[in-house]
VOGU-3710 file (C-alpha; in Angstrom, 3 decimals, decimal comma):
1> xxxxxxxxxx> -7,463/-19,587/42,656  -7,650/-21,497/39,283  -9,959/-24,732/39,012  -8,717/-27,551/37,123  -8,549/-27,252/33,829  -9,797/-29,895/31,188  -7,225/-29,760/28,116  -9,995/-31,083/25,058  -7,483/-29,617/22,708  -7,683/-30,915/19,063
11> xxxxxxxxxx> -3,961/-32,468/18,069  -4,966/-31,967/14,577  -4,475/-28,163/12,884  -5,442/-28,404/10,008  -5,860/-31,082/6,706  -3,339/-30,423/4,042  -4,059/-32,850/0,512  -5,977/-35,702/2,914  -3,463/-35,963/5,427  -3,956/-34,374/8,864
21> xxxxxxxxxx> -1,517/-31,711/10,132  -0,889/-31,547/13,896  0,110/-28,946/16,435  3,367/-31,088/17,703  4,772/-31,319/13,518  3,611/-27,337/13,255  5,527/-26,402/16,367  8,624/-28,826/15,960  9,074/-27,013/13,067  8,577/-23,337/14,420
31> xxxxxxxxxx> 11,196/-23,938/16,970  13,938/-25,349/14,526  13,278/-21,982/12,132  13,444/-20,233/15,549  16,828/-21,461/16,784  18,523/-21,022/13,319  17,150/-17,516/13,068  18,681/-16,959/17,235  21,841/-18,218/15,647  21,953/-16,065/12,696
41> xxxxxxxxxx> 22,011/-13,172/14,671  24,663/-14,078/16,833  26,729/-14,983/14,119  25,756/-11,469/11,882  26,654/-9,900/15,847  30,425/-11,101/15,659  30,975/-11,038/11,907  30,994/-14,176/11,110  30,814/-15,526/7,070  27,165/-16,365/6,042
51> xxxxxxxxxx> 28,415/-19,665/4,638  29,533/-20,621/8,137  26,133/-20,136/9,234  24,586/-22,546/6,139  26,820/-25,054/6,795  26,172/-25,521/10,599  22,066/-25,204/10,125  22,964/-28,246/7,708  24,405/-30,494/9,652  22,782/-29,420/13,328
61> xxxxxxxxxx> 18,919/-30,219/11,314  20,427/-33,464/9,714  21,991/-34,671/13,004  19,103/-33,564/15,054  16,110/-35,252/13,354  18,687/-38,492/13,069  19,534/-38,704/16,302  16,143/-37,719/18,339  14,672/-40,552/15,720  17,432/-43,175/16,842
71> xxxxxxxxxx> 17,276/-41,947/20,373  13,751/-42,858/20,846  13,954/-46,325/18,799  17,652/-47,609/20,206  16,938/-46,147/24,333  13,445/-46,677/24,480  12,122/-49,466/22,135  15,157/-51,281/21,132  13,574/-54,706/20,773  10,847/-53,694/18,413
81> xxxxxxxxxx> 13,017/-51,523/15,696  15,666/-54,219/15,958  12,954/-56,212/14,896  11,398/-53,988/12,425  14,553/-51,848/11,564  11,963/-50,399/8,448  10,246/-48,828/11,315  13,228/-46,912/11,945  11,869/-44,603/9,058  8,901/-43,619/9,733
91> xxxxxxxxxx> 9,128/-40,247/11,535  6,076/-39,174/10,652  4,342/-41,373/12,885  5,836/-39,866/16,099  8,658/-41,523/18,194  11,190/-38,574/19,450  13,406/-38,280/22,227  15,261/-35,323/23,260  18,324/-36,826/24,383  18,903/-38,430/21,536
101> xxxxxxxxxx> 18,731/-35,056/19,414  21,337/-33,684/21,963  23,290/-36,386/21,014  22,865/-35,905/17,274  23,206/-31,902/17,125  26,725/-32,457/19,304  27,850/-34,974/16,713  26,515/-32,858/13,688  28,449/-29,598/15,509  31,578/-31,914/15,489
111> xxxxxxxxxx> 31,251/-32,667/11,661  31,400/-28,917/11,288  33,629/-28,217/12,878  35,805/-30,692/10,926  34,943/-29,185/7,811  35,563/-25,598/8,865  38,926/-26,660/10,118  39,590/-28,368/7,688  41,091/-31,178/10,440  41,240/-34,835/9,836
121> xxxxxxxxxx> 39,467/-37,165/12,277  40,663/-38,884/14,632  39,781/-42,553/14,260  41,817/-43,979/16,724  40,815/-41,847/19,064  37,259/-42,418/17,755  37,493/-46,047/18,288  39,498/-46,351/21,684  36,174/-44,141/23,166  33,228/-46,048/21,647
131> xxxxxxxxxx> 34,867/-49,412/22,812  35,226/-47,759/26,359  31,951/-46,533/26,825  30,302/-49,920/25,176  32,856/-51,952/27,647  31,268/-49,678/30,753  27,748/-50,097/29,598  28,191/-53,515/29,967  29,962/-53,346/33,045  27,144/-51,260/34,650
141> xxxxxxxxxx> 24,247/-53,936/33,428  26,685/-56,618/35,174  26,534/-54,434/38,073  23,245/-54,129/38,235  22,636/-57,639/37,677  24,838/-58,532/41,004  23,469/-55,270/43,278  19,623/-55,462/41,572  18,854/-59,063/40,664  17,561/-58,932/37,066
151> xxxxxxxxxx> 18,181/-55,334/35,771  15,636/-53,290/34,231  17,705/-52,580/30,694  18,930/-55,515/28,605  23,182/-55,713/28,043  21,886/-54,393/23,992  20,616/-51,099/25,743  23,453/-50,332/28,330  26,212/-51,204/25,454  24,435/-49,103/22,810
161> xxxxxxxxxx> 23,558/-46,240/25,052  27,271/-46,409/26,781  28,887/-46,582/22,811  27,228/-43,663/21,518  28,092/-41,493/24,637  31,512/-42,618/24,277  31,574/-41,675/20,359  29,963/-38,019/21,095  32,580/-37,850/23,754  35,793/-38,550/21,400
171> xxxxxxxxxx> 34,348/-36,159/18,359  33,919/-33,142/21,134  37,155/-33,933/22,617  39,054/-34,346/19,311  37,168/-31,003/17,944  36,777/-29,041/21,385  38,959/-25,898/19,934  35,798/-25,429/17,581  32,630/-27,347/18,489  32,580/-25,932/21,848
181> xxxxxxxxxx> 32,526/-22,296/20,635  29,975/-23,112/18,328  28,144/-25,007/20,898  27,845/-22,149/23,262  26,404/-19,839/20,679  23,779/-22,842/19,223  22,484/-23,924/22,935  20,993/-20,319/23,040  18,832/-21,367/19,953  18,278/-24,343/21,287
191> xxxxxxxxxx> 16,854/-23,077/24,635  13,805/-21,696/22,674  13,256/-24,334/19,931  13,067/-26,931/23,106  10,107/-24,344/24,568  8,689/-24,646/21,378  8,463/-28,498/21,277  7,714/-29,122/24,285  4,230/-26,468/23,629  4,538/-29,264/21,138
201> xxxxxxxxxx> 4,037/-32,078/23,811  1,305/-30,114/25,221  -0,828/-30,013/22,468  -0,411/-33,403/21,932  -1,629/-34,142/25,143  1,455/-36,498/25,917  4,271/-36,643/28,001  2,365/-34,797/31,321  3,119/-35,698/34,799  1,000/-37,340/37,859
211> xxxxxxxxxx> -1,897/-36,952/39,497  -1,811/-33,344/41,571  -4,521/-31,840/43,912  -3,095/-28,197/42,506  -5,475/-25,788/41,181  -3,680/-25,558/37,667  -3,706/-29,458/37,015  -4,649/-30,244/33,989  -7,282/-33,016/32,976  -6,044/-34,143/29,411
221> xxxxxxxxxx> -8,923/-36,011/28,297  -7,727/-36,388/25,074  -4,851/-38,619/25,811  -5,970/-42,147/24,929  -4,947/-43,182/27,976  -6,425/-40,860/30,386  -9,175/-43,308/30,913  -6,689/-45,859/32,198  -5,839/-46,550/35,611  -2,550/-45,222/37,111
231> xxxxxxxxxx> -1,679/-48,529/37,885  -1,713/-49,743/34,099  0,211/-46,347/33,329  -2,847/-44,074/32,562  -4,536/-40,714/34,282  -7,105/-42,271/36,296  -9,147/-39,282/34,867  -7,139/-37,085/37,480  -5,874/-33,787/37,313  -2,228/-33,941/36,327
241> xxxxxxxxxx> 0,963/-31,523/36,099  1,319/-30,279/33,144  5,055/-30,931/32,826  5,348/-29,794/29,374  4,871/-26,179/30,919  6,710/-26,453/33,216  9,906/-27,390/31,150  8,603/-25,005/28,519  9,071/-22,031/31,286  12,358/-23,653/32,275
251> xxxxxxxxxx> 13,972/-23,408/29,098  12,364/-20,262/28,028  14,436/-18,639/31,108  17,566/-20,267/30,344  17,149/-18,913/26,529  16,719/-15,424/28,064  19,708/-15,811/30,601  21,706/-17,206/27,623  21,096/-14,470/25,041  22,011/-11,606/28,613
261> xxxxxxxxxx> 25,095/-13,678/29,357  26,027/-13,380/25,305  24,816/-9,564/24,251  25,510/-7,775/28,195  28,220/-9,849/29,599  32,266/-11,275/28,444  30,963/-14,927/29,011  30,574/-15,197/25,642  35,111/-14,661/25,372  35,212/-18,058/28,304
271> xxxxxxxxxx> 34,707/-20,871/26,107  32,119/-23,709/27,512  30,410/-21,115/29,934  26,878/-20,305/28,232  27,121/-24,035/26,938  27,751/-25,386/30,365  24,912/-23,292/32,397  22,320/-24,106/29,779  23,188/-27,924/29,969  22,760/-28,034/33,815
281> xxxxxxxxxx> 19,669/-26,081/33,503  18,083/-28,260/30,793  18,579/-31,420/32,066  18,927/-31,232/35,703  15,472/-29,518/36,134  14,469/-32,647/33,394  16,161/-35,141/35,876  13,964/-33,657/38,657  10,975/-33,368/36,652  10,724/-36,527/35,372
291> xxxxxxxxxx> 9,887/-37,813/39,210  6,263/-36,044/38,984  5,622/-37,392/35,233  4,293/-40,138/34,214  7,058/-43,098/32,802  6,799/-43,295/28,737  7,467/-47,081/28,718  6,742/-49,866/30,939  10,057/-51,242/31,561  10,905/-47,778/33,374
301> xxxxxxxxxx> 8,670/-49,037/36,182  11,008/-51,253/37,024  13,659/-49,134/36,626  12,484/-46,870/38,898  12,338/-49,806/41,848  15,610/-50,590/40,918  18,219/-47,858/40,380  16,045/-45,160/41,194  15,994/-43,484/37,686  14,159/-43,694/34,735
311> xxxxxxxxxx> 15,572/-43,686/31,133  15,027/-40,085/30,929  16,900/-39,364/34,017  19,840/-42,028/33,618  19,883/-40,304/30,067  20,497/-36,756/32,105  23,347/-36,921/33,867  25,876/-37,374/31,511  24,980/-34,072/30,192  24,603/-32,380/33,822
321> xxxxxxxxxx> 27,988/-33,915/34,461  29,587/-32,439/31,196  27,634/-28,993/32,227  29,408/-28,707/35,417  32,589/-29,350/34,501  32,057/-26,868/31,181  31,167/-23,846/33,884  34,268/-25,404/36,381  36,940/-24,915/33,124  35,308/-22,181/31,852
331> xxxxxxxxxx> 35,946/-20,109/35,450  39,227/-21,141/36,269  40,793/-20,194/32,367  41,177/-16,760/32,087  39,335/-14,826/29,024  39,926/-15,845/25,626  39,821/-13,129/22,718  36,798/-11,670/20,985  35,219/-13,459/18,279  35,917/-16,973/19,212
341> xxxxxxxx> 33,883/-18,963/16,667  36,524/-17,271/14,222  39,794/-18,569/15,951  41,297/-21,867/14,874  40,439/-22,127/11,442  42,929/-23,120/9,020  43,279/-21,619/5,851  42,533/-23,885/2,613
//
């Protein structure tokens, strides 16, 4: 059997003109060149106009490093970039969240998809959902106000989180003829990029789970606060999961069982299938994950006594929701015809 193992690990690569380059920035960027160069091919595989592909790495990069950036600032430390909305820019000095970049890739997909289309947006439509879902996130905080006592999430963070789901929601539904195609071929890429950052995480020494008495726990002394007691959110210098692996692994399967499904099977002719399996996998194993790692900020403590959930997991289940019914429509439809990214394009 394996003995612990102690993760000393330098964060930093390399210097590069006096500044310090780091594992996380290195890898971040290896698995956005690796998902674009995944999509390529499945676009080159069906025939599909090299502009096409340009235009969609375009928009997926701009809407993914927007939205991970917002994510983490507007779910997790609203207060503080409200306050310092300057802050906002400064990507370099870490601040990421996952769900967020879900939420920005969908959206960026959507403004393809719009362009490729050439189809006018929807505004009303637009505005009726972002209204609804900020009107239900601040439904839910009064909820948990009356169920919970004081709830763990200011009205701010319910609205803004329940707003932006909404918005997503109306640009899929008002594109779905498109952005889901395209979706189902880009969550293949995706599946290995996320490996890649979360190898990312690891080297970083961040983001790992609780204390565990298994042989392959690792002791990530250089986390600043390993040193810190469990109670005051540190690693009690304990052996820990190392949770980045184990969602690494995850979604290295799912990128394998994605590109079968695509190359060896017709699910790539039922629109919403591939997209809808890799969602579930991604996030529901996250959901169930996230009860082994350590919480990111304090105020998920309380959260936790509360509803249950962290903002990771509350974050989750829209998607695993929107996964299962994907793979439920996707079943009951019958077989659409080859080449689906090409269908419903207008001509100019």
């Amino acid at each position: 059997m394996l003995g612990f193992i102690t993760w000393d690990v330098d964060p930093e690569a390399f210097s590069l003109l006096g500044r310090d380059i780091r594992w996380y920035g290195i890898l971040w960027a290896a698995g956005v060149l690796c998902t674009s160069l995944v999509v390529q091919r499945m676009y080159k595989y069906e025939k599909t106009p090299d502009k096409w592909f340009d235009s969609l790495f375009l928009y997926v990069l701009v809407g993914l490093i927007i939205g991970a950036r917002l994510g983490h600032c507007l779910f997790y430390a609203q207060d503080y970039y409200l306050s310092h909305p300057l802050e906002l820019l400064k990507v370099w000095e870490g601040g990421l969240a996952s769900h967020g970049g879900a939420i920005g890739m969908t959206i960026g997909v959507c403004l393809y998809s719009l362009k490729i289309t050439a189809q006018k947006f929807n505004w009303k439509l637009f505005a009726i959902f972002s209204v609804a879902g900020f009107a239900l996130g601040g439904i839910v905080y009064y909820l948990l106000g009356v169920f919970m006592g004081t709830p763990s999430l200011t009205f701010g963070e319910l609205a803004l989180m329940g707003l932006c789901i909404g918005a997503c929601i109306a640009m899929v539904y008002d594109t779905r003829a498109m952005s889901i195609k395209t979706l189902d071929r880009l969550v293949i890429g995706v599946a290995i990029g996320a490996t890649s950052i979360r190898l990312g995480n690891l080297m970083n020494s961040e983001i790992y789970g609780g204390p565990t008495s298994l042989p392959w726990g690792f002791n990530f002394v250089k986390d600043r606060h390993w040193h810190l007691p469990l109670t005051e959110g540190g690693g009690g210098e304990l052996p820990a999961h190392p949770t980045q692996l184990y969602e690494a692994g995850i979604y290295l399967l799912l990128f394998f069982l994605g590109l079968f499904l695509f190359y060896k099977t017709s699910a790539r002719n039922r629109t919403g299938l591939i997209l809808g399996i890799t969602l579930v996998g991604i996030f529901l194993s996250r959901f169930c994950i996230e009860y082994i790692k350590n919480l990111q900020e304090p105020f998920e403590v309380y959260m936790q006594e509360t509803i249950g959930m962290n903002m990771g997991q509350l974050l989750s289940l829209p998607f695993v929701i929107w996964g299962i019914y994907l793979v439920w429509n996707a079943l009951r439809k019958k077989e659409t015809a080859p080449e689906p990214v090409r269908q419903n394009v207008k001509k100019k």
